[in-house]
N, C-alpha and C positions, 0 to 999 in steps of 0.2 A: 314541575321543578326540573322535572329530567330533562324536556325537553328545550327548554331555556339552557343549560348546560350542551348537550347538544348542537346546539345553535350557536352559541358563543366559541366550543371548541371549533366548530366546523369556520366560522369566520377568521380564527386565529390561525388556521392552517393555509384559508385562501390568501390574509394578508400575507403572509411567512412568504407562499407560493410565489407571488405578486414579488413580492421583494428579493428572495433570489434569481427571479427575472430578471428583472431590472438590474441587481448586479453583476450581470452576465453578459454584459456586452462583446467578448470575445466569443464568447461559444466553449464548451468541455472539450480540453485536448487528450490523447491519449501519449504516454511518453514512451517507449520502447526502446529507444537506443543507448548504450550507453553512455558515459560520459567520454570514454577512451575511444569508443567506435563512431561517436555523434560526426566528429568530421575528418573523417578518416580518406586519406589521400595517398596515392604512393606516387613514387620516380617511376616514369616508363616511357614508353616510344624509344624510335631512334635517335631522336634529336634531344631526349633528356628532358623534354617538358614533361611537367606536371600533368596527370591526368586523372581525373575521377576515378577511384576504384567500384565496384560492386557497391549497390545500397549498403551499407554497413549492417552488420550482423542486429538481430533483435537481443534484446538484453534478457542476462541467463542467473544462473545462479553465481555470485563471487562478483558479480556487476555492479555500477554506482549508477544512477540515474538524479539527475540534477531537479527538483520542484519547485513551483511557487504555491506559496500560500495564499491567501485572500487579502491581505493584509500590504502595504507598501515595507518595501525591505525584509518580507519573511521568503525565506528558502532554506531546505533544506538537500544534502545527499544523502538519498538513501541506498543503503546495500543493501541487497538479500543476501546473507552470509554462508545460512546452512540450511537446509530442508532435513526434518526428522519425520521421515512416511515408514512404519507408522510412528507415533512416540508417545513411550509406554510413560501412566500415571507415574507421578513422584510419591503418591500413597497409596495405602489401600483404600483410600476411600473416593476420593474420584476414582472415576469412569465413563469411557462416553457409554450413549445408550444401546441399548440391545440392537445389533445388526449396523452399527457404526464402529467406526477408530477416529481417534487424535491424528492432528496432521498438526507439525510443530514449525515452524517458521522465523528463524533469527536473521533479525536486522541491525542496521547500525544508521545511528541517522546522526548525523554532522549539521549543525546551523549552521550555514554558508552563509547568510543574509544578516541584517544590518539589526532585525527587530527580535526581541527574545521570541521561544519560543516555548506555548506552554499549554498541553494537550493530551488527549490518550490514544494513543499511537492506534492501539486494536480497533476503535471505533474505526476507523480507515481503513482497513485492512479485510483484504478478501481473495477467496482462492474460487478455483471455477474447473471442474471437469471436464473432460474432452466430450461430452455432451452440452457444455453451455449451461450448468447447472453451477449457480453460484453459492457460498455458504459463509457466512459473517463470521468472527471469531467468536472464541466460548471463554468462561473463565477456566481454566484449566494451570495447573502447574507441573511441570514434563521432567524426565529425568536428564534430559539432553544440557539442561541449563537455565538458569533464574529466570523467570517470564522479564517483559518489558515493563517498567512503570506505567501505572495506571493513570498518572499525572504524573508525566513528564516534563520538566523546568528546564531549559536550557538557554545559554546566554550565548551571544552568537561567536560561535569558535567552540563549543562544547561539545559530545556527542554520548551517546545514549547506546545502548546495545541492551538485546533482550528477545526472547521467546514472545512469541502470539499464538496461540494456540485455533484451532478451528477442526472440530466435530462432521468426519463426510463419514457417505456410508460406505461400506468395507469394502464393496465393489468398483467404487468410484477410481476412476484413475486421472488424481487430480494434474496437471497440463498448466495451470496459470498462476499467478499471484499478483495483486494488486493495491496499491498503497497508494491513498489518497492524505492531503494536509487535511486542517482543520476538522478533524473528525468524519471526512468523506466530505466537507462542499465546499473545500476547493477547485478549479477548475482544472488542475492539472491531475492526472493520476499515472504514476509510475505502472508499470507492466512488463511480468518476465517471462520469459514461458521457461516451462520445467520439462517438456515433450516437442 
């Protein structure tokens, strides 16, 4: 019986696999710029022409970063608003575990796009160490401010604000943050650096 079970999850993960392939015809992009820096140009020369400035700046904290979703007409913008390193439990009964801290994370995410939108924000959501060590969110609730809805509903023109919580270890000096749609498999994913 076990192994029959076995067999059948393991086919259900190939076909899954099989089919976010094939939905994938552009490839995973990384988004980093913001929406104010995306195309960013100044006056210069002698002659007054228009010229290219510097790459534009990588996206920070207080930044918007424009995504799509999987879906036709889903986009959202998202802020990273505040960073709370560390950020202390809203009870005495949470706590992260022996030899870690809370790392608190408020966004704001605006539906840009034509299709509702309706999701849990945190499932996307990820932070990464200046070692390259990554860590998904936790459920946690922070003194800093309300977490993010767990299912979030939004109608397009609406926007959502809220804490995400994620659990690193005390030494880690987390450097990234990252916000993907569709609960991370969408193709596009937001990126800030903090460092």
């Amino acid at each position: 019986m076990h192994t029959r079970t076995r067999i059948a999850a393991a086919a259900v993960a190939a076909i899954g696999a099989l089919t976010l392939t094939a939905c994938d015809p552009g490839g995973t992009t990384v988004v980093d710029k913001s929406k104010g820096n995306a195309s960013a140009k100044a006056e210069g020369g002698k002659d007054g022409a228009k010229e290219k400035t510097a790459a534009p700046e990588t996206a920070k904290v207080g930044d918007t970063l424009t995504l799509k979703g999987q879906d036709e007409g889903s986009r959202l913008d998202v802020t990273l608003v505040k960073v709370a390193d560390p950020a202390k439990p809203a009870d005495d009964f949470t706590e992260p575990e022996s030899g870690k801290r809370f790392v608190g994370v408020q966004f704001k995410l605006v539906n840009t796009g034509k299709a509702a939108y309706s999701d849990s924000p945190s499932n996307g959501a990820q932070v990464a160490d200046t070692e390259g060590q990554q860590f998904d969110a936790t459920i946690a609730d922070i003194t800093a401010g309300p977490s993010m809805s767990s299912d979030l509903r939004l109608k397009p023109g609406a926007k959502g604000l809220g804490w995400i919580v994620f659990e690193v270890p005390k030494g880690a000096k987390v450097s990234t943050v990252q916000f993907t749609m569709d609960s991370g498999f969408a193709d596009q994913t937001g990126e800030w650096k903090l460092r």
